[in-house]
C-alpha positions as CSV (number, residue, x, y, z in Angstrom):
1,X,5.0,79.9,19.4
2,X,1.9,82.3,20.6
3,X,1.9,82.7,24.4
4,X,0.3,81.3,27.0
5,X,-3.1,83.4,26.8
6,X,-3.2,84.3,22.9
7,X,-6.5,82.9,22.1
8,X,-5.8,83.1,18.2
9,X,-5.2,79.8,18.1
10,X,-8.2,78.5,19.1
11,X,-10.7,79.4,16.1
12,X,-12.7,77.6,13.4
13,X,-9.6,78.4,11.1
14,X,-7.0,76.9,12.6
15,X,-9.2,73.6,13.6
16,X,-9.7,73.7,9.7
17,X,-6.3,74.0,8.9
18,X,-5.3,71.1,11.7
19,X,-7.9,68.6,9.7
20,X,-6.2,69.5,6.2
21,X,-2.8,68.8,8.0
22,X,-4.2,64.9,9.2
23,X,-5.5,62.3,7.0
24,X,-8.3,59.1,7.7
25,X,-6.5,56.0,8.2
26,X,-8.9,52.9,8.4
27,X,-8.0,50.3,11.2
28,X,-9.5,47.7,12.7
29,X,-13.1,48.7,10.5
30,X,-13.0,52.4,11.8
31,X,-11.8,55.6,9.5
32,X,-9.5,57.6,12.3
33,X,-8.2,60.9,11.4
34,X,-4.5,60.6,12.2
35,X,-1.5,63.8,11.9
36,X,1.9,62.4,11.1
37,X,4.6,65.0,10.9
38,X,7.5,64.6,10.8
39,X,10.6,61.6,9.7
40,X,10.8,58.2,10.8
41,X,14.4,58.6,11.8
42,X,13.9,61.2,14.6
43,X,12.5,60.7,18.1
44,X,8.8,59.9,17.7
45,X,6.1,60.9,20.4
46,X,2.4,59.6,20.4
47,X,-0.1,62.5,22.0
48,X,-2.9,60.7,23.5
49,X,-5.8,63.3,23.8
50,X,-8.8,63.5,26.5
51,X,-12.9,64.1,26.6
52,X,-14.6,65.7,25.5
53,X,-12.3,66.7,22.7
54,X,-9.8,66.0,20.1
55,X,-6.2,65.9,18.5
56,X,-6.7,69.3,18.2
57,X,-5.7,70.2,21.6
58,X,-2.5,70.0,20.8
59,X,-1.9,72.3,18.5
60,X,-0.3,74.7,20.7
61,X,2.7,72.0,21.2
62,X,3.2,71.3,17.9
63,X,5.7,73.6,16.3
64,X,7.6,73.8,19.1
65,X,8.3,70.4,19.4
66,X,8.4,69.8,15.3
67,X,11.8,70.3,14.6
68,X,13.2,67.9,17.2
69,X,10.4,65.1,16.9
70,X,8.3,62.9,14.9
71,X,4.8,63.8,16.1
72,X,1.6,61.5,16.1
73,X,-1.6,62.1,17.6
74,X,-5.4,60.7,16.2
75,X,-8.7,61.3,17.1
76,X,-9.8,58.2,19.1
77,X,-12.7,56.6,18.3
78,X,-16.2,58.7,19.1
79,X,-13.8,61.8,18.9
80,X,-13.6,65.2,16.5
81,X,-13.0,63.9,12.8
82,X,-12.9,60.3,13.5
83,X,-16.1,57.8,13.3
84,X,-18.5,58.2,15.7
85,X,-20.7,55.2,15.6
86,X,-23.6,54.9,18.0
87,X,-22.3,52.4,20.8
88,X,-22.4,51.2,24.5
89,X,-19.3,49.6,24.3
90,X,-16.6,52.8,23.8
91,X,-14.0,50.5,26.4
92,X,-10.3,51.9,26.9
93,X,-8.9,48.4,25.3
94,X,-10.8,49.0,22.7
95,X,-9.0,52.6,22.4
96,X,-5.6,50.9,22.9
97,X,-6.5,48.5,20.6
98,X,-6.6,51.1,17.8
99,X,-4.4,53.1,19.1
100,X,-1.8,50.0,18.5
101,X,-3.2,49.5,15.5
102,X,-2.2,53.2,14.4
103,X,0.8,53.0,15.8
104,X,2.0,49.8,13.7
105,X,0.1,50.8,10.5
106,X,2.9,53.6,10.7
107,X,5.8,51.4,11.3
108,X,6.6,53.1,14.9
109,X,8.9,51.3,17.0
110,X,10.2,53.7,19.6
111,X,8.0,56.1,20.7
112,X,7.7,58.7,24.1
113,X,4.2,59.2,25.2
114,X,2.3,62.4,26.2
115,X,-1.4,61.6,27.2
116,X,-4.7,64.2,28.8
117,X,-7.2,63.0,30.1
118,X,-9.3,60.0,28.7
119,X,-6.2,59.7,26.7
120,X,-4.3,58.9,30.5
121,X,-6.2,55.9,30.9
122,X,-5.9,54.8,27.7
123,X,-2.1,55.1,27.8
124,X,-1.8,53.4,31.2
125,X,-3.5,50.7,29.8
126,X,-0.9,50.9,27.0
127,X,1.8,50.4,29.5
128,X,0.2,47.9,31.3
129,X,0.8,46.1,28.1
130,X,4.1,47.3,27.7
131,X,4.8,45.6,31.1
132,X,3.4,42.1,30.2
133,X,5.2,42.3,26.7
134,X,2.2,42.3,24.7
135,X,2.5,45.8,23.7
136,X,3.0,47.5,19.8
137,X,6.7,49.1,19.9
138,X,8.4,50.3,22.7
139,X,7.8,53.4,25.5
140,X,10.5,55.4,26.4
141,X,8.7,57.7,27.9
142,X,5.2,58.8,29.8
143,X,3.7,62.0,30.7
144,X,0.7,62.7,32.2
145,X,-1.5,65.6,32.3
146,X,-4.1,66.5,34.2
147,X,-6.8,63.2,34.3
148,X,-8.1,60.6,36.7
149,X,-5.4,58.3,36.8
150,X,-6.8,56.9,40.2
151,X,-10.8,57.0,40.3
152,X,-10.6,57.9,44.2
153,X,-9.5,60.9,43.2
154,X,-11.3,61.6,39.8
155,X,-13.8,63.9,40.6
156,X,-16.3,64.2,38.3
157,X,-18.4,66.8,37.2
158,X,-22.2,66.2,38.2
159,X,-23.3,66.6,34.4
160,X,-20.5,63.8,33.8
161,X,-22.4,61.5,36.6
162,X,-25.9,62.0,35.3
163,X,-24.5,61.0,31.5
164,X,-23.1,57.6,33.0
165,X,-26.4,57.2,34.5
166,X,-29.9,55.7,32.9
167,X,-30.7,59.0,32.1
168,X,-27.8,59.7,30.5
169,X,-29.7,59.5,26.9
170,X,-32.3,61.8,27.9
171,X,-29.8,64.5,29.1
172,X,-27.9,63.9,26.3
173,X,-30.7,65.2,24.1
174,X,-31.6,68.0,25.8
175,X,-28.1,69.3,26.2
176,X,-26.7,72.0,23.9
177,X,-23.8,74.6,23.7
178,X,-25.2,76.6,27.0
179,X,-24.4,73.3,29.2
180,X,-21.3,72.7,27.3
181,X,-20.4,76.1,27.6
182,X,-20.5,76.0,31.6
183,X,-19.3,72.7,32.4
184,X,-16.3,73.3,29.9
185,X,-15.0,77.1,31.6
186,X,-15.6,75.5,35.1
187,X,-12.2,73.3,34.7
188,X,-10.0,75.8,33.3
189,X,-8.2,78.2,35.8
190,X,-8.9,81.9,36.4
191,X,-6.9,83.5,34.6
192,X,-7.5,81.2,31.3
193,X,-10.9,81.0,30.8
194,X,-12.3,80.1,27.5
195,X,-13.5,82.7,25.2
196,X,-16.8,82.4,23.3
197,X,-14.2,82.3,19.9
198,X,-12.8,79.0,21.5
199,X,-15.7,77.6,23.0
200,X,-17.6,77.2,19.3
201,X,-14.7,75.9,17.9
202,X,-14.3,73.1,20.4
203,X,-18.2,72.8,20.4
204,X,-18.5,72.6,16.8
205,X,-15.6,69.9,16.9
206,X,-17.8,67.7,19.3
207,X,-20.7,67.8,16.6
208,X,-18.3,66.9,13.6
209,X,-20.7,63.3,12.4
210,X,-23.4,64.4,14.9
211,X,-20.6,63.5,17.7
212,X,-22.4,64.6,20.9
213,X,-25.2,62.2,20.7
214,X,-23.0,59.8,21.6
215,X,-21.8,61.3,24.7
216,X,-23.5,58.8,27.1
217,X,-22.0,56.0,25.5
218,X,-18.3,57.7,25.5
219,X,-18.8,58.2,29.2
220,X,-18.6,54.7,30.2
221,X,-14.6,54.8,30.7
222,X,-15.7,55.9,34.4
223,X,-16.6,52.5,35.2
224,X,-13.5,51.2,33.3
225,X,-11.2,53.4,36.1
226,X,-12.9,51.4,38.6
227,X,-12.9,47.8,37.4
228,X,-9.3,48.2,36.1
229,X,-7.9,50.4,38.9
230,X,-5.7,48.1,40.2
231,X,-4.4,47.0,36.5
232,X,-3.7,50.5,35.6
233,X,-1.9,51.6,39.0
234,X,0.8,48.7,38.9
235,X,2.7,49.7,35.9
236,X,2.8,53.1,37.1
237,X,4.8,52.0,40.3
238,X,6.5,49.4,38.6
239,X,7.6,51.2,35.5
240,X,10.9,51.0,34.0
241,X,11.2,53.9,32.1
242,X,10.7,57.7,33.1
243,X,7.3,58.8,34.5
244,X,6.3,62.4,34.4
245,X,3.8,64.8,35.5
246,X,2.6,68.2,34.4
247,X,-0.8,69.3,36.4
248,X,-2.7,72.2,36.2
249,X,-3.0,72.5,40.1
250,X,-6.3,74.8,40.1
251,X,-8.0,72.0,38.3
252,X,-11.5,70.4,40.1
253,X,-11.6,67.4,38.3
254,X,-7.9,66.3,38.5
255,X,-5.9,68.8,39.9
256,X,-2.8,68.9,42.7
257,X,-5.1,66.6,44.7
258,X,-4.1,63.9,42.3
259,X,-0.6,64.9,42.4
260,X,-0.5,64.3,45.7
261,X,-2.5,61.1,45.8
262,X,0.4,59.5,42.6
263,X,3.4,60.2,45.4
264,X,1.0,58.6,48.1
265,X,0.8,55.5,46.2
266,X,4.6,55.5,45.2
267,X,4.2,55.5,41.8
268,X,7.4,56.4,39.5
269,X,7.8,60.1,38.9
270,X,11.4,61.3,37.8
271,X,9.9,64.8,36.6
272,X,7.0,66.9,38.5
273,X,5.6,70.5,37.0
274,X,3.2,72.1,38.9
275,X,1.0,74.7,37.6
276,X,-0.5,76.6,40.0
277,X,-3.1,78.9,38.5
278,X,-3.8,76.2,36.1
279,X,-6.7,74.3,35.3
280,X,-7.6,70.8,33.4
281,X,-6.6,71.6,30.1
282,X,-2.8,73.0,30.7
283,X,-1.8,72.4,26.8
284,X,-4.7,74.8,26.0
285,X,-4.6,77.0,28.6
286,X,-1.0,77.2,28.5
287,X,1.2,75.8,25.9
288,X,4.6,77.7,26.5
289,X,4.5,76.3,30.0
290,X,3.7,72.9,29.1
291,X,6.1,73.1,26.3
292,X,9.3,74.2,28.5
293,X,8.1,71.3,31.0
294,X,7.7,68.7,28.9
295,X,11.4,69.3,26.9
296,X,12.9,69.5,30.2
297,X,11.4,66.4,31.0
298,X,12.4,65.0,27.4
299,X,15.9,66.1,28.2
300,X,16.2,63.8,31.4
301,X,14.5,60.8,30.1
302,X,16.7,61.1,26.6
303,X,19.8,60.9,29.4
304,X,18.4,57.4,30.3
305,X,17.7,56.2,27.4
């Protein structure tokens, strides 16, 4: 497992070896890239990841949880390898709906969930089904990283506010890797800071099927936080299985702040990791941390189940 700041991982390589490791699964009329590793007799987890990026971020997880797991994760729709068709309507339900659809493509029935970002609000929404007994399979876990799981406390960047904005297209355009490149470092912490190696490969993972023209339209799960707030903060303080969080505390966008605000609003949380000096992106900025937090979470919530 390569420490917490070895930047080898995170190179047009290994993001070419990650794509070679997945496969395109069509569901519900959209081609998906989707990594299954692993047998259907061990413990499965689905890995939900966030915007701007991919499956990919998870990469520095994945051996380490390997041996012990059944791993899934996809590119969502709009995302790295997966279709990217030019649309307004990029909703969250329409993420969980093909996110189920994966999910029972693949014959999971049991699965623990580990979710970033945009990938948080889709998987609250998948336990909102969960809770009204509609849902594909069955959670035995949640995790959350770093994301706006409350829209009070989301803050977004300004670049992120113009894009959900009419001139959203128009900035779109005339947005390139320089923009990219700020807006990206600003979120991670100090200490972990993006290198120029990284950046392109994450950059050139946005442009896979001219992806970043659509980054307007991908946007739009802003105003999904808002008109769903209160659909997506119930099953969180009403969940019946084990809650976790892992946040990057340094983070701008979603960092201790949020933390604070999930224990104001009594939601469930049987397992809390703080770290301190780090920013949105805690499974890139530091995997061996996030690792040893999330088995020891893993641990506890195998106990319950």
């Amino acid at each position: 497992m390569a420490a917490a700041n070895d930047k080898t991982l995170w190179n047009e390589a290994s993001k070419q070896l990650w794509r070679e490791q997945g496969r395109m699964l069509t569901v519900l009329g959209h081609r998906l890239f989707v990594r299954d590793d692993g047998a259907a007799d061990q413990p499965t987890i689905l890995l939900i990841h966030g915007f701007p990026t991919s499956s990919w971020d998870w990469q520095g997880l994945w051996e380490g949880l390997r041996p012990d797991y059944r791993l899934i994760t996809l590119d969502m729709l709009g995302f790295g390898f997966s279709d990217k068709p030019k649309r307004r309507d990029y909703s969250i339900h329409l993420q969980a709906d093909l996110v189920e659809a994966v999910l029972s493509e693949l014959g999971v029935q049991r699965y623990h969930v580990l979710a970033h970002d945009y990938g948080d609000t889709v998987a609250q929404e998948l336990l909102a089904r969960q809770q009204e007994g509609g849902g594909v399979g069955q959670w035995l876990s949640g995790c959350f990283l770093n994301g706006g799981l409350f829209p009070e406390t989301h803050r977004a960047l300004l670049t992120q506010k113009l894009l959900l904005s009419p001139i959203g297209p128009l900035l779109n355009r005339l947005s390139g890797f320089a923009q990219f490149r700020k807006n990206f470092s600003r979120v991670f912490g100090p200490d972990t800071q993006p290198s120029d190696t990284e950046l392109n490969a994450f950059w050139s993972l946005i442009n896979e099927n001219d992806g970043k023209h659509i980054f307007h339209n991908l946007i739009t799960y802003m105003r999904d936080r808002k008109q769903h707030r209160q659909r997506w903060l119930e099953p969180l303080q009403r969940a019946e299985l084990p809650l976790a969080l892992i946040n990057g505390s340094v983070d701008p966008v979603s960092g201790d702040h949020m933390v604070q605000r999930y224990q104001q609003l009594e939601c469930r949380l049987d397992f809390l990791a703080r770290l301190p000096r780090i920013g949105h992106y805690p499974q890139v900025e530091a995997p061996n941390e996030v690792l040893t937090a999330y088995k020891n979470f893993l641990a506890t919530a195998s106990a319950e189940d």
